[in-house]
N, C-alpha and C positions, 0 to 999 in steps of 0.2 A: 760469514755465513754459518745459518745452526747447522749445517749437516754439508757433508762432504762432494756426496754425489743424489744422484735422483733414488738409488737401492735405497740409501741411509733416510729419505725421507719417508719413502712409501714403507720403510720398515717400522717407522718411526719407535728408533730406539727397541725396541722388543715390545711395544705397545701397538702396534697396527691393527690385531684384529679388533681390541678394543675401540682405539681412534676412528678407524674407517666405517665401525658400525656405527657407534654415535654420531659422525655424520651421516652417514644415509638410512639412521632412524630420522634426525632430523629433518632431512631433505624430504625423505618421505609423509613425517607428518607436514609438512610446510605445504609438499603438493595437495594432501589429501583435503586439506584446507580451504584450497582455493578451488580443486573442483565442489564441493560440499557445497560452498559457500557461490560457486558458479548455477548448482543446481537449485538453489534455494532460492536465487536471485530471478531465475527464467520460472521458479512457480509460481512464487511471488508476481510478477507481474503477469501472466498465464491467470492465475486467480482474480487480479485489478480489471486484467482487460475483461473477463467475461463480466464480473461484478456490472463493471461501466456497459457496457452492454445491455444487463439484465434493468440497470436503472435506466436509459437511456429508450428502452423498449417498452415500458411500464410508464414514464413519463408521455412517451408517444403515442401510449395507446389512450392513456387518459384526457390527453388533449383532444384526441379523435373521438372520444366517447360521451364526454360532458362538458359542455361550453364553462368555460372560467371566469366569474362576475370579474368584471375591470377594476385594479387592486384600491381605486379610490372612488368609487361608486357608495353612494347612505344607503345604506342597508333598507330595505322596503317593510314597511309594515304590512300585515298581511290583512284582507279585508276582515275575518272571521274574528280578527284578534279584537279588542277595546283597545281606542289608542288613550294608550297613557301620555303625563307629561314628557317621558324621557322618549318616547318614538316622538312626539310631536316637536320635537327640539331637534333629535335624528334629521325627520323627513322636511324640514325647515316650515312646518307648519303652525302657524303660532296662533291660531283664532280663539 
């Protein structure tokens, strides 16, 4: 064994104050780390959730507010327009 008794190690050698502060510099940065990174992680999704929310609410309101042509519906020619070839190919008009 490196050392004799429990004094001999928490003395370590005539280096202790050294040794025991580099550990609980470390220790301390290690903890500071995981709360930082604790609190970044609850804004982080604190930020997602309202996000989702604010699209989710803006999605709902737009459905409530303007009817949405059906995604596979031929686009309509309008009466005031001239139909040209390419609406009359659209609107499956072929005269």
């Amino acid at each position: 064994m490196a050392f004799e008794s429990a004094a001999e190690f928490f003395a370590m050698g005539g280096h202790a104050l050294y040794v025991w502060l580099a550990y609980g510099a470390t220790w301390g940065v290690l903890a500071a780390l995981v709360v930082v990174a604790r609190v970044a992680s609850r804004q982080t999704l604190t930020q997602l959730g309202a996000q989702h929310r604010r699209q989710s609410a803006r999605q709902t309101g737009a459905s409530q507010t303007a009817p949405q042509p059906a995604p596979d519906a031929a686009p309509q020619a309008s009466s005031t327009q001239p139909r040209t070839a390419t609406t009359q190919a659209l609107a499956g008009d072929h005269s």
